[in-house]
C-alpha positions, 0 to 999 in steps of 0.5 A: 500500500505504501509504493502506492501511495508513494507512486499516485501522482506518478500512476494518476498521470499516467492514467490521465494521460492515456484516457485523454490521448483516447478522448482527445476531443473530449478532454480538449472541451473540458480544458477550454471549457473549465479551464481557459482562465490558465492557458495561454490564449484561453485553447488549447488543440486536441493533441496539446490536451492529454499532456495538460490534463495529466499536468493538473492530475498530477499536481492535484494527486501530490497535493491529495498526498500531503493533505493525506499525511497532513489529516493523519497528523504525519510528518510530510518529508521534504522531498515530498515539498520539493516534488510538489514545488516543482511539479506545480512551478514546471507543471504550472508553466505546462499548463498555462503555456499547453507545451510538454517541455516543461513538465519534461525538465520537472524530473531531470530538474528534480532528480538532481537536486536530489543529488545536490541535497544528497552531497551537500548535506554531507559534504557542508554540513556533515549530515549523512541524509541516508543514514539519517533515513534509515538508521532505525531500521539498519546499522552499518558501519561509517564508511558503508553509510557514505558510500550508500549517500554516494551512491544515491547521488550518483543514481539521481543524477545518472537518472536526471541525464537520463530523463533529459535524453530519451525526452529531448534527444531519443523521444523527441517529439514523441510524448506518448513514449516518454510518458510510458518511460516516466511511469514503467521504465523509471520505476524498474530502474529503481527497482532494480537499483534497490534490489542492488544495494540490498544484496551489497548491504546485506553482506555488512548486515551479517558482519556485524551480527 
């Protein structure tokens, strides 16, 4: 339950986006219709509307997720403030301006940053965000702590360049694409990632039992 309340901005742009690709003309109407206060020009055309409508689901499900947290009397992480952040600043810029651009650099933008927090935090201030995330759950040595903090910053900007050339040079002009990338192909990456650096942390778990 929790990967999918993690991932629900992720799915519910999905879905958005594959139901107005099949309703174009539908979805076209509800966005001039209902929307025409925040588009440029008041319009958009009919294969401008699935990447618009999937924007404002998708900002609408981030902030579904903080509300959520926020009524539970949980704690909402930073980086879930980030996300929404830069998901309603590129996504805004998405919808107003009805171009994919935007909403494409949203997750380079946003995994590097990941990246720089990850270093920084580290490097400046001494504070190893990793360990501070998962400490309660596992021990494992100092050196072990920095290369697990490395090795995430390392992953999200790999990530970030990632996003940025099968959106801008491999799926150019084919949003359709980069969308199954952002929702199936990102998320088996992780996967694999995490499956990874399980197997590695394992190995010091057991040393130190």
């Amino acid at each position: 339950m929790k990967f999918l309340f993690d991932w629900l901005p992720v799915i519910c742009f999905f879905v958005a986006y594959k139901f107005a690709g099949m309703n174009e003309e539908s979805a076209q109407h509800f966005i001039n219709t209902y929307m025409s206060g925040v588009v440029s020009g008041g319009s958009v055309t009919p294969d401008q509307s699935p990447i618009v409508l999937a924007t404002l689901i998708g900002i609408l499900a981030t902030v579904a997720q903080i509300g959520w947290l926020k009524l539970r009397g949980q704690k909402v992480t930073g980086t879930l403030w980030v996300t929404l952040a830069l998901f309603t600043v590129f996504g805004g810029l998405t919808i107003y301006l009805h171009d994919e651009v935007f909403i494409k650099w949203k997750l380079s933008i946003l995994y590097w940053l990941f990246a720089v927090g990850l270093l920084a935090s580290d490097l400046l201030f001494k504070k190893n965000l990793m360990r501070q995330s998962m400490q309660e759950i596992i021990e494992l040595p100092d050196l072990i702590w920095t290369r697990l903090n490395l090795a995430w910053a390392l992953f999200f900007t790999f990530m970030g360049a990632l996003n940025w050339y099968l959106a801008f040079v491999v799926f150019k002009g084919d949003t359709d694409a980069w969308v199954n990338f952002k929702t199936f192909g990102v998320t088996g990456i992780m996967f694999v990632f995490i499956v990874a650096q399980t197997v590695y942390l394992s190995r010091h778990i057991k040393d130190q039992a």
